[in-house]
Every structure is written in structure tokens, then in C-alpha cells.
N, C-alpha and C positions, 0 to 999 in steps of 0.2 A: 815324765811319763816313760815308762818301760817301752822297748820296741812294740812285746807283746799287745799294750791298751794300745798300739795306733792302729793294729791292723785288726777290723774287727769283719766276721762274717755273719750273713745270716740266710737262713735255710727259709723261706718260705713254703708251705704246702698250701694248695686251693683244695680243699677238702669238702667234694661236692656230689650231690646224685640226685637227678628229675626225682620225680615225687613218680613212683609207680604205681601206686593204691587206684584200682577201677575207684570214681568219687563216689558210686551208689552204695557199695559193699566196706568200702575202708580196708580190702585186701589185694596185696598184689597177685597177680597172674601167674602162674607157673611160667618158668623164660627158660626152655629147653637148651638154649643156649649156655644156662649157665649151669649146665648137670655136671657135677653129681649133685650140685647146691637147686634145692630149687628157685632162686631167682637170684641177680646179679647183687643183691643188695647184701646176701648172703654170702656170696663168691665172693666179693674184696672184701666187707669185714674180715673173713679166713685170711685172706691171701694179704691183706695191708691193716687195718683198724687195728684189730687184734694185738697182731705182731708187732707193730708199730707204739701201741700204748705198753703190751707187757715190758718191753725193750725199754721204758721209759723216754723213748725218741721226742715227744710231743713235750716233753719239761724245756727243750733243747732249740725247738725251731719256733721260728713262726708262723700261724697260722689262722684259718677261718675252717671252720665247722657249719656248712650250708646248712640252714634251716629242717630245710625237707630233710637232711640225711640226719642230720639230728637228732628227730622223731624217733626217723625210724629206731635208729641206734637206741634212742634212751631205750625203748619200750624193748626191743629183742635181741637185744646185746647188754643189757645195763651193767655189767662189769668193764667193758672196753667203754662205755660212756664214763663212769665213775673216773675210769685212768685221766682220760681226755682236758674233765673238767678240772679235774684235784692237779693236773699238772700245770696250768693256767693261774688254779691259784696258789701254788708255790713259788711259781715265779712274782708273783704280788708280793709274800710275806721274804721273798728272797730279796729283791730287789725292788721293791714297789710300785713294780711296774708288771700288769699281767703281758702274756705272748699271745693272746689271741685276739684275731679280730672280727669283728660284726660280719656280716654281710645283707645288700639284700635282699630281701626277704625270700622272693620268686624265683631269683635269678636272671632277670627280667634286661634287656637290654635297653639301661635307663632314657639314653638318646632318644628314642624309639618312642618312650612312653609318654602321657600325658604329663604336665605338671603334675594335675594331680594325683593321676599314679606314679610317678616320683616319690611324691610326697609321701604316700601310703608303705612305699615300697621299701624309703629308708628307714620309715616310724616302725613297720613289723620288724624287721631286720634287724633296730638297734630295743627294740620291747624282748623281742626274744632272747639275743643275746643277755639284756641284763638278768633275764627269768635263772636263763642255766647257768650265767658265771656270776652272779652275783654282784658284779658291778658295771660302773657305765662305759661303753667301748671307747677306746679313743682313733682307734682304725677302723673302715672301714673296703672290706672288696668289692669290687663291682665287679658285675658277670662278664664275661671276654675282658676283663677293665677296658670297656667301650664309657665314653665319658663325653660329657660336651661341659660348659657352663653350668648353663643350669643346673644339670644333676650337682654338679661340686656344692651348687647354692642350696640344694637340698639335703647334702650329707655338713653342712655349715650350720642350716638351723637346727642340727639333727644334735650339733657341739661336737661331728666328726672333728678330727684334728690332721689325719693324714688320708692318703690313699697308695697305693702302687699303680704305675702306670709301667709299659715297655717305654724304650728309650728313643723308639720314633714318633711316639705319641708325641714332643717334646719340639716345637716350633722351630727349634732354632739348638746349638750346637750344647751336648749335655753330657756332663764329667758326670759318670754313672757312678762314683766313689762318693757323692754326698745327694741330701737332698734338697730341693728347691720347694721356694714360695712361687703359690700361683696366686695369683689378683684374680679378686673376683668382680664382676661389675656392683656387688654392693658396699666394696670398699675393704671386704675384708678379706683374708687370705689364709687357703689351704694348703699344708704340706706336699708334694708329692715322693716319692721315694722311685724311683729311673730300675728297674731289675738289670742287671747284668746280661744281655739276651747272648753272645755265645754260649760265654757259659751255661749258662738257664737251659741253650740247646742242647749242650752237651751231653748234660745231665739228664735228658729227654728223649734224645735222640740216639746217638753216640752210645753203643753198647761200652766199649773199648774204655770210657771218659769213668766212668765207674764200676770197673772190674777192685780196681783198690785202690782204699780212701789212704791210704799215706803217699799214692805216687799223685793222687788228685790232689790232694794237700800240699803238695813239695812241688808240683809242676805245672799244674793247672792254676789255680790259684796266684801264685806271684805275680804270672803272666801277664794278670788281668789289674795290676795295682797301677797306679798313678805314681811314676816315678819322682818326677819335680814334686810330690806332695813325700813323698820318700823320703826325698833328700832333705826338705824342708822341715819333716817330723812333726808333720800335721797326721791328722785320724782317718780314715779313711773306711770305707764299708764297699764292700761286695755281697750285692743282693742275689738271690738265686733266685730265678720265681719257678716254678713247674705246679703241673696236678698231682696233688700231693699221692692221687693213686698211683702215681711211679713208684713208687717204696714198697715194692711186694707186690703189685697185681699186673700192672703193664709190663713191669723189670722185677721178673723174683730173685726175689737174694739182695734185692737191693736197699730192703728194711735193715737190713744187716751192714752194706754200706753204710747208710744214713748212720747206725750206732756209731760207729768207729770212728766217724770221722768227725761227727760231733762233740765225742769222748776222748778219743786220743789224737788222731788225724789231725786236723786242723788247730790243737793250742800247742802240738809237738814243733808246728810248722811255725807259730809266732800269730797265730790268729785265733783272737777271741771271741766263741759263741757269744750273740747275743740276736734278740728280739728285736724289731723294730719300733717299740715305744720306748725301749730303752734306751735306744741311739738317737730318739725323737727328743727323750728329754735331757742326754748327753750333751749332746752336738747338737742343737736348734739351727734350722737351715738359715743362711747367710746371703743367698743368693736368690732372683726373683728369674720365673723359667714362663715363657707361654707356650701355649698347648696346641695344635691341632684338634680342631675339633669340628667335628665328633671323628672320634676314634678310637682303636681297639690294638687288643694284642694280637689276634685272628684274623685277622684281615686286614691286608694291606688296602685296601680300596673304603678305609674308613669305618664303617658298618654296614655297608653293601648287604654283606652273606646273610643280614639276618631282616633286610627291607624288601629291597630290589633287587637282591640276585647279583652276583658277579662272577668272574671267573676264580674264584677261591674253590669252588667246588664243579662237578663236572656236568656235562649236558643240561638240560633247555631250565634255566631259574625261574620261570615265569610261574610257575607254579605257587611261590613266595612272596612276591607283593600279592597275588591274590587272596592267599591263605590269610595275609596279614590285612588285606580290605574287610573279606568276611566278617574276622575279628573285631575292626573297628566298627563298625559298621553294627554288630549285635552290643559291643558297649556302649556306644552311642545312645543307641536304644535304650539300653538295661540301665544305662546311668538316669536318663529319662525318669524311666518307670522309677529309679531308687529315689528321685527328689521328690517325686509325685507321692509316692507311696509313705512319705516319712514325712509329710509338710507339717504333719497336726500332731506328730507324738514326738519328735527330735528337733531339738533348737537347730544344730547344724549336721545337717547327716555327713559330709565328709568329716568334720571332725571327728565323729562320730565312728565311722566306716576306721580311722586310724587308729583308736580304741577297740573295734571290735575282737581285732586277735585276742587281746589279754582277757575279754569277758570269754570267747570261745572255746580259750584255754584253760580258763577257770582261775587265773590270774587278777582276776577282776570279779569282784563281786557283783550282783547283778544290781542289788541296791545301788552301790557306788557308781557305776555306769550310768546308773536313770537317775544319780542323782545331776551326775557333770553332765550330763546329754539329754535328760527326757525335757519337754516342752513343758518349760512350769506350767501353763496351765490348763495342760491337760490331763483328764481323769485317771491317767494310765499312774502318772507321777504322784498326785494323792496319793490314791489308793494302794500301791503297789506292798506286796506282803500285807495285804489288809482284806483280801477278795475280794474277785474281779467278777463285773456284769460279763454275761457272754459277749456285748458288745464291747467292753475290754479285752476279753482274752479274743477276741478276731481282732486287733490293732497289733496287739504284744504280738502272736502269731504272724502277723503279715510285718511287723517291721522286723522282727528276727530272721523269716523267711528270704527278706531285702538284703538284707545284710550280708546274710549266708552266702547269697548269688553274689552279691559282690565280693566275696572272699571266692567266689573259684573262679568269678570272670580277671581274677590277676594270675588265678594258677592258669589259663589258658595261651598269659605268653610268654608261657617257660623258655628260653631261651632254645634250648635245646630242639624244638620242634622247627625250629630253622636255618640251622645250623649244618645239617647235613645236605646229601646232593639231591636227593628225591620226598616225593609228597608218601608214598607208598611205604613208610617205615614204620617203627613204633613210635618216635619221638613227632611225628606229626599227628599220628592217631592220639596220644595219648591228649595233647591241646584239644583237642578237638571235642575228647573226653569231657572234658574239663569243661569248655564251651556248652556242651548238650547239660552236663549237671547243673551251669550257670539257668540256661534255658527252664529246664524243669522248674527252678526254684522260684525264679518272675510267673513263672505259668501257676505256680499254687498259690503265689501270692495275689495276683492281682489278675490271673484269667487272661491275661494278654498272650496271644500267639506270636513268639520273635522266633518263632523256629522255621516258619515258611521262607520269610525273606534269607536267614542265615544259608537253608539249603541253597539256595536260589546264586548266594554271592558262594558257595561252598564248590558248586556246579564247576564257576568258572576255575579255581585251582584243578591242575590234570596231571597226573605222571607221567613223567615222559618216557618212562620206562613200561611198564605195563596200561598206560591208558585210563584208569582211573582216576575218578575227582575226586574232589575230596565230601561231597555228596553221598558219593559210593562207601566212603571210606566210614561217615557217619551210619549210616545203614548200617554199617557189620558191624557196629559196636553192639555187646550184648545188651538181649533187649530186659528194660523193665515194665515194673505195672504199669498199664497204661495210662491208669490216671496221672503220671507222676511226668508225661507229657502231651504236647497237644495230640490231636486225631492221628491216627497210622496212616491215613492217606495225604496227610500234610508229610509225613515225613516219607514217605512212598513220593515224596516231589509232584502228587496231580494237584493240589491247592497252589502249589509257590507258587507265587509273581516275581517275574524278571525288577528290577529296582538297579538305578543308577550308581554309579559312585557318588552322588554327589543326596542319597536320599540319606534320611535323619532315622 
């Protein structure tokens, strides 16, 4: 084997954006911030998506395409989507191996979540993926790549095959030039791939590290090879990982690094572009690695920043276990109501609920859904496409309305809404969003009020910057019909009742 096949690189981009759409309207909000563009989702397609696919950059690295950003892109962008996806699958018919990977779904900091939202969160993540690339992922990203066991067990029965972790994720001492097998406690074992983290900073941080891809190719890069594997003339890989919105929108002009050094830069220097499923099924990992867990690439104190607060971000965290009690505390509930309300028309509502996306999408036909999920023997399942008694179409109606809440009670813990240093932002408003749409849709379904107690635990989150809870914070989100939630004086806070951590 040539110098050139031992030394291979690969670019990874995390190519992600919260979901902006207010849930009631399905439009986003004008973000002043992002003028001349009206909103941010606008701003980096111009400034990265765009640039990025016309350049053909994306045939080149590796990559995940966030769900939510996805959407968006198909629908208001669908030339830079077209680029995106058709580059993915020319790496398929080039090498047979595509360059993208799943992600999922929410963005959700899996640790953090339920099993069963786990469960949920790998199953929409890898439904979607195969919707838009046309076949089944064999990577997947996790949001901050925060990870424990478990989740791994759920991207396992998901037939993930690898992940990307940082390199102190990583128990015990880790040659970041190859990847390692993790054990799982069910016996079987996940990939993971270690990113390069100088480098990775360099590229993120480090204006000076990519002003130009021939002196980054010729001097950066060496630096970071495993010499005893050099001399030995073994293969080696140097992963990058960054937000792939560095490429044009964080760092402009640097969509245009990425070309060069993709293209000419780095195979001038003796290093071959390549993908991570490609290297996966090159080089099959050799060695067995255990993990720290739970933990992230964002935070050194595990997953602190996005539970309990830590010093990763600045003044009083208290705000965020609360935000994140409220939270549990209306799923709890709302999971309640979903088993209750789906006992007589669905065999099993979470598997059920993991189907849902592809029927929502229209991925699924509605027939085929009631045929794998509706409760034989109930009338909904006869009869269906056959007309329904009104006492039918009030069932159909109230478990789709079920459903629905449980698809935005996962958008409510976007990741992002705890991520930052205060309760008083957008990316906490917007959860919260999310939560009241969840709210509304138990309330039509089934006439249950969970919006008093949610205020009540919402109270206790407070900014420590201007003194608002997140109560407050609810209030000012724009209002709708009222029927579409409980009373004004429940959510004016004179109905809540105070409720413990420990109520159901």
C-alpha cells in the first residue's frame, strides 16, 4: 500500500439547527438578529448550506444533516437539499459506502432521556434518515455526543454500527488514529471513532489554523499522526469533528478552505479524503476501549450543563434542573394520559408512538399503521376506510390528538434550551413552546388540565439575570384560541397548586 492509502483523513461536520417554527402556526418568527435574512435559518443556508453543497464540499466529508434542519432546508431551500442528498448518494455508487450519518431525532441529550425516549429518539432519527437518503444509516450522532450505555444499547437495536465520541469521553488512554470497540452490557459491541480534539479546536477556534489549506495540510496535519504506526506502515485516520456551520457562517471564507483542502490540500500532502463508514469497513476496529459515562463533548463535568447546572456556563444554574423537573414532571403526566387514552384502539402505544413520525410524514400510510398498531378488536380497525360512527371518528380523533402531543413533548427537550447560561433566552422559550403545544393537545384530547401544575413547577425556574421564571416566560408566548387551552386564569397562575417533586 502506497504512503498515500495509510494516511487517511476525514472532515466531519455536525450539521444542526433547534426547530424555530412557533408549534401553533408552523412558521418561524422574524430574528432581527439575523437581518438582512429574516431569520437565522436563512442567514447560514446563505452563508454555509448553499456554498458548501454548490462547492460540492459535502461529496467530500463526513457528515449528519439534523432532522429539524432538514425540514427546514427540504421545503425552503430544495436546491441546496438536492446537492446534500445526491452527494451522499454518490459516495454510495462510488464506493459503497454513503458519507452521512443519522442523527437523533430531537437532538435530545440521550443520558438525560427516558428509555423510552431513547428508544423513540433513535427510531425517528434513523426513519428519517432512511426517508431522505434512501437507505439504512450505519452512523449515528448524538447531540453534544453526550452518551452513557444505554443510549449505545439503543442506537445497537437501532443496527447503528458506529458513533463519534471526543477523546476524553474514552475511560482509559486512546490512540485517536484508529477506532475502538465498546462492550455493551448485552454482549454486543459498538464502534466508536475518538475526533482529533486539538485539531478539531483548531479548526473552530484558531482563526490563524485555517487561513490556508496547503500550510494546514503540510503542517498541521503531520503533527498529529502516530509516528511508531509511521514507521510500521500501518493506516491511520485523523478525524476532525466541528459544527459543520464553521464552513461559511461562524468562519467566512472558510467554505472555501474546506474546498481546497479537501480537493487539493490534503491528497498533495499524502492524505486521503475519506468518510467514516468507509474507514469502518476498511479498517474494522481491532481494539476494545471503555467509556466514561455519561458524557459529552461540551462539558467537562459529564452532562452537568444540560441537568444540574455546572460551571461550563456563567452565573446562578439553578434555573435548569428546574426547567428540566417541570419538563418531567408534565411527561410524566402526559405519558399517563397517552397510555390511558390509546388502551382500547392501539395494541402498544409506544411502539406505536416510534411509528408515529413516518405516518405524520406521510411515510406511512394510514391503513398500514392501524394495520401494525390498531387493536384488533377494536371497531376503529374493521372499519377503517369503510365509515366511521361518530363514536369512531371521537377515538381516531383522540388517539391521533395523543400522538401528536407526544411528538412535541420530545421537541420540548431540545437540547439547546439548556445549553446556554440563562432561563431568559430564545432557546428556553422556544421548549417551553413546545411543552404548552404538548399541553394544548392532552387538553383536546382528553379535557385534562396539566397546564396548572406545569406553571406551578415552571414558577420555580427564575433568571438570574432579569428575575423572570419561566412561568413568566410562558405567559408571553403568543397567545391562541382559547379553546386550544385550559382556562386564562389557570394560566394567569390563580388555579396552580404548588406540587412536589416527587407528584406523578
Amino acid at each position: 500500500m502506497s504512503l498515500t492509502a495509510k494516511r487517511f483523513l476525514c472532515l466531519h461536520g455536525h450539521f444542526y439547527q433547534p426547530p424555530r417554527e412557533d408549534p401553533f402556526t408552523g412558521q418561524v418568527p422574524s430574528e432581527p438578529g439575523a437581518s438582512p435574512y429574516a431569520n437565522f435559518n436563512e442567514k447560514i443556508t446563505a452563508e454555509c448550506y448553499r456554498p458548501n453543497a454548490e462547492a460540492g464540499n459535502f461529496e467530500y466529508i463526513s457528515f449528519n444533516l439534523g432532522p429539524t434542519l432538514a425540514a427546514w432546508i427540504e421545503q425552503h431551500a430544495p436546491d441546496v437539499y438536492a446537492r446534500i442528498i445526491a452527494a451522499d448518494r454518490h459516495n454510495v455508487e462510488q464506493t459503497g459506502h454513503g458519507n452521512a450519518l443519522a442523527q437523533a431525532y430531537n437532538h435530545t441529550i440521550l443520558p438525560l432521556a427516558t428509555e423510552r425516549d431513547k428508544q423513540t429518539q433513535v427510531a425517528w432519527g434513523v426513519a428519517d434518515f432512511q426517508q431522505r437518503f434512501g437507505r439504512a444509516p450505519e452512523g449515528m450522532w448524538l447531540a453534544e455526543t453526550a452518551v452513557d450505555l444505554p443510549s449505545l444499547e439503543a442506537l445497537a437495536d437501532a443496527n447503528i454500527k458506529y458513533t463519534v465520541l471526543a477523546p476524553w469521553q474514552a475511560a482509559e488512554a486512546v490512540d485517536v488514529t484508529e477506532p475502538y470497540l465498546v462492550r455493551l452490557p448485552s454482549g454486543r459491541a459498538l464502534t466508536v471513532f475518538f475526533y482529533n480534539a486539538p485539531l478539531s479546536g483548531d479548526v473552530s477556534f484558531q482563526s490563524d489554523a485555517t487561513r490556508n489549506a496547503d500550510l494546514f495540510a503540510a503542517g498541521y496535519l503531520p503533527n498529529h499522526l502516530n509516528h511508531a504506526k509511521e514507521q510500521r506502515g500501518e493506516p491511520q485516520l485523523i478525524t476532525v469533528a466541528t459544527d459543520g456551520e464553521l464552513y461559511g457562517h461562524h468562519k467566512p471564507w472558510r467554505d472555501k478552505f474546506l474546498t481546497h483542502l479537501v480537493r487539493k490540500g490534503a491528497p498533495s500532502y499524502g492524505f486521503e479524503v475519506c468518510s467514516l463508514s468507509a474507514y469502518f469497513h476498511r479498517f474494522p476496529a481491532q481494539r476494545e476501549i471503555r467509556l466514561h459515562t455519561p458524557s459529552s463533548w461540551s462539558c467537562h463535568h459529564g452532562i452537568l450543563r444540560w441537568g444540574e447546572g455546572c460551571g461550563c456556563t456563567e452565573g446562578d444554574s439553578r434555573w435548569k434542573p428546574a426547567l428540566r423537573r417541570a419538563f418531567d414532571h408534565l411527561a410524566e403526566r402526559g405519558d399517563a394520559l397517552f397510555e390511558q387514552g390509546l388502551a382500547h384502539t392501539i395494541e402498544d402505544p409506544w411502539a406505536a408512538r416510534n411509528d408515529y413520525l413516518a405516518l405524520r410524514q406521510g411515510w406511512m400510510t394510514p391503513e398500514a399503521f392501524w394495520e401494525q398498531h390498531g387493536k384488533k378488536g377494536h371497531a376503529l380497525w374493521h372499519r377503517l376506510g369503510k365509515g366511521h360512527s361518530p363514536k369512531d371518528e371521537r377515538a381516531l380523533k383522540r388517539t391521533l390528538l395523543l400522538l401528536e402531543a407526544q411528538f412535541y413533548q420530545q421537541w420540548m427537550y431540545t437540547s439547546c434550551g439548556f445549553f446556554f447560561e440563562d432561563l431568559n433566552r430564545l432557546e428556553p422559550r422556544n421548549d417551553i413552546a413546545f411543552a404548552r403545544r404538548a399541553i394544548s393537545l392532552y387538553w383536546q384530547a382528553t379535557e385534562e388540565d396539566v397546564q396548572a401544575n406545569f406553571l406551578a413547577d415552571l414558577a420555580q425556574a427564575k433568571s438570574w439575570r432579569g428575575g423572570l421564571t419561566g412561568a413568566d416566560l410562558y405567559r408571553q408566548l403568543p397567545q391562541v384560541d382559547s379553546h386550544l387551552l385550559p382556562s386564562a386564569e389557570t394560566a394567569a397562575g390563580t388555579a396552580a397548586a404548588p406540587r412536589s417533586d416527587s407528584a406523578a
